[in-house]
C-alpha positions in Angstrom: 97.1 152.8 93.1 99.3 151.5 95.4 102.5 149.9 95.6 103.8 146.8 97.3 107.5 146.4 97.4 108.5 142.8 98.3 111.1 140.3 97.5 111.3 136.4 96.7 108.2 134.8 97.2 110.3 131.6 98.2 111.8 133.2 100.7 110.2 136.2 102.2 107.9 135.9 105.2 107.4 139.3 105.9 106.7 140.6 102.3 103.9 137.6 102.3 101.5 139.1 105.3 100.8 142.8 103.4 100.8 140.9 100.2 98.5 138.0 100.8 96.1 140.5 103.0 95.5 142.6 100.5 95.0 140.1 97.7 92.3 138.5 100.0 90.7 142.0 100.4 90.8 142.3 96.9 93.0 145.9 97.4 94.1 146.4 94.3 98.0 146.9 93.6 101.1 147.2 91.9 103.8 144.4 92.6 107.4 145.5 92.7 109.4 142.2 93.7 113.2 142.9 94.2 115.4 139.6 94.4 117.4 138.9 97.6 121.0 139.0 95.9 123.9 137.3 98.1 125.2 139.2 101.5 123.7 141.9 102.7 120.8 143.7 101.3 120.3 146.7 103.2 122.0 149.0 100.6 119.7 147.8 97.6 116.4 147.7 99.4 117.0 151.3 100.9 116.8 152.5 97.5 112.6 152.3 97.8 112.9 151.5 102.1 113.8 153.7 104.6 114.7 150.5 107.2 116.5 148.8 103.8 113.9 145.8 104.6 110.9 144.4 102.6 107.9 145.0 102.4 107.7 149.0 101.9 103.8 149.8 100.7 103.4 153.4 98.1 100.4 155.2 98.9 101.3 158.0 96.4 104.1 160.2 98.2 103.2 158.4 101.5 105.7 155.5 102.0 105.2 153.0 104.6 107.5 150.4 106.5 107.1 147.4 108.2 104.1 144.9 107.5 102.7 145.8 111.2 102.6 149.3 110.4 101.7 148.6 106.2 98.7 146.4 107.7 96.8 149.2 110.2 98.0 151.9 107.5 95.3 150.1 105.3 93.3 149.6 107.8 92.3 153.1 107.9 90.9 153.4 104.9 89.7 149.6 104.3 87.2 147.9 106.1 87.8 144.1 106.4 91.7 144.5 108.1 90.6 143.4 111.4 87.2 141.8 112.4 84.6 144.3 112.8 83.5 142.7 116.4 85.4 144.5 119.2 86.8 141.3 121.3 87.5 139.7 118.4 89.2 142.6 117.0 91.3 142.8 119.9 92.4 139.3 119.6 93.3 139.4 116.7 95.2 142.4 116.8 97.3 140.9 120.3 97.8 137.2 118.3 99.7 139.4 115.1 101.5 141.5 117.4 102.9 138.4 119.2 103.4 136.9 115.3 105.3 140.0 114.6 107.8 140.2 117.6 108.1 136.7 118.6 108.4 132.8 117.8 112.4 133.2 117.0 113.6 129.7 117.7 110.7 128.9 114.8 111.8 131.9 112.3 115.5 130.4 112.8 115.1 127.0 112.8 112.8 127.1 109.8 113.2 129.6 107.6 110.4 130.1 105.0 111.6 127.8 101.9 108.1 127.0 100.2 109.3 124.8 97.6 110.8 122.2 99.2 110.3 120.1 101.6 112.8 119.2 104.6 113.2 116.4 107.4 114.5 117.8 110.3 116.9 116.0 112.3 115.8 117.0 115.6 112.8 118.9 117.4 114.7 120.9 120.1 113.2 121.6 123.0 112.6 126.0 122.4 111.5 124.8 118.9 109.1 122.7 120.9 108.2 125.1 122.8 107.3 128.0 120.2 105.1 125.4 118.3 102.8 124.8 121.6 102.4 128.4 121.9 101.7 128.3 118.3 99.5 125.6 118.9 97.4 126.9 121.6 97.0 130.4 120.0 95.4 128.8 116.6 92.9 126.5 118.8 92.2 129.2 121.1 91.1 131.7 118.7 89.0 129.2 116.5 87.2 127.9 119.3 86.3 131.1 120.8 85.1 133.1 117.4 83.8 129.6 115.5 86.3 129.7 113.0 87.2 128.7 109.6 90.0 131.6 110.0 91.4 132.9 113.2 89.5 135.2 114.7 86.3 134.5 113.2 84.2 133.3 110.0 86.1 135.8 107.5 90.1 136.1 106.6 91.5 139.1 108.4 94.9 140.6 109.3 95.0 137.9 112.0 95.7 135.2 109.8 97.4 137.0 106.8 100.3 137.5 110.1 100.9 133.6 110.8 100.6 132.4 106.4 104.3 132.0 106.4 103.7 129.8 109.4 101.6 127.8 106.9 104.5 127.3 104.4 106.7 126.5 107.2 104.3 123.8 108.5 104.1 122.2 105.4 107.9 122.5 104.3 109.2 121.0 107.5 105.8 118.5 108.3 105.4 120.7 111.9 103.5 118.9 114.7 100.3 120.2 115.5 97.0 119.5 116.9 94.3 118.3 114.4 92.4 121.8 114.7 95.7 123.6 114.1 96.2 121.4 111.4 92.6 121.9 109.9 93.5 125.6 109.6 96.7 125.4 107.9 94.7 123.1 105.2 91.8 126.4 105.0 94.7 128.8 104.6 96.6 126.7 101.9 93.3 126.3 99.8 92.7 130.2 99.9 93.1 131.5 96.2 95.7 134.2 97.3 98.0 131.5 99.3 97.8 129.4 96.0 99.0 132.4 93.7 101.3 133.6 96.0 102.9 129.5 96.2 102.6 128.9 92.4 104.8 132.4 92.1 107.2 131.2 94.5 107.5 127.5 92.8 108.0 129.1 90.0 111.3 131.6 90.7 114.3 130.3 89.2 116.6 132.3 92.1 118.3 130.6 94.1 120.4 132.5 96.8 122.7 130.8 98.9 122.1 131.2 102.3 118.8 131.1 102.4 118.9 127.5 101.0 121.6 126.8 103.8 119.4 128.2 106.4 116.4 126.0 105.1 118.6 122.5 105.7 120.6 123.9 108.9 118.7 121.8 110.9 117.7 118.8 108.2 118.1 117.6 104.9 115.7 118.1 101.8 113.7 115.1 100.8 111.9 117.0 98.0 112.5 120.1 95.6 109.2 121.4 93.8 110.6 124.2 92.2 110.5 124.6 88.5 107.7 122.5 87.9 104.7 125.1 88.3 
């Protein structure tokens, strides 16, 4: 069976896409959940990752990296990763790459932090600009493949890469369009987001700087955790 190496489910964004893909998929595995500790955790996490970085995935001796490269590794060998239609597969595939190597103002500005709930004090203008991209991606791929997910009328890959941007959406009450909106709603009643958000309610660890990073550019108005 495998195994899934990831950290806080509070905090970690990339740890989320493998995990909440495969719980969707129903690919059964083996949770290993490592806590972020204070500083730098490069020297901890290299002990089961070669980059030091969450997630790492076990295929027996076969370890793999990076939720990119975790994501087409199962896709190999499971169907249901990507959309089976070719254009659609191709979307898809272009709208997580461009999850995976871009939207930094957003990733900066608001870190993942799923238990509370922030008001920002400003929307600057690159954080503006992220979220229209954002925006237009959403609406452009459930118009053209008829939604309720991304790129089509099943969950795939696509929209296991932009669930953190779900969590973010609802901790810092994001502008969007209604459609982009709609979606966020879909993704949040999916039975893996639920677990995965009950889990992270739950954790009692609190580590400093990601909490400082969450209220950077606001001020919590709400704190949920504890009471799942």
């Amino acid at each position: 069976m495998y195994q899934l190496h990831i950290a806080n489910k509070n905090y970690s964004s990339w740890s989320l896409r493998p995990w909440v893909l495969m719980k969707a998929l129903e690919i059964p595995f083996d949770e290993a959940l490592h806590a972020f500790q204070s500083g730098d955790n490069h020297d901890l996490f290299q002990h089961f990752s070669p980059s030091g970085r969450v997630p790492a995935l076990y295929d027996g001796t076969t370890v793999v990296w990076d939720s990119l490269a975790i994501t087409e590794y199962l896709a190999d060998t499971h169907a249901g990763v990507w959309p089976e239609e070719r254009q659609a597969r191709a979307w898809a595939r272009c709208a997580a790459a461009e999850m995976h190597s871009g939207f930094a103002t957003l990733r900066n500005l608001c870190p993942m932090n799923c238990g509370v709930r922030v008001r920002l004090r400003t929307l600057p203008e690159a954080l503006r600009d992220d979220l229209t991209r954002l925006d237009a991606l959403w609406r452009q791929g459930l118009s053209r493949f008829g939604g309720p997910f991304l790129a089509g009328p099943v969950f795939s890959a696509a929209d296991a890469f932009f669930a953190p941007v779900v969590f973010r959406v609802q901790t810092y009450g994001l502008p969007l369009s209604d459609a982009a909106r709609q979606w966020c709603g879909t993704m949040l009643a999916q039975p893996a987001l639920r677990e995965w958000y009950q889990a992270a309610l739950a954790e009692k660890w609190r580590e400093d700087s990601h909490e400082q990073e969450a209220v950077s550019q606001g001020e919590i108005i709400e704190d949920l955790r504890g009471r799942a």
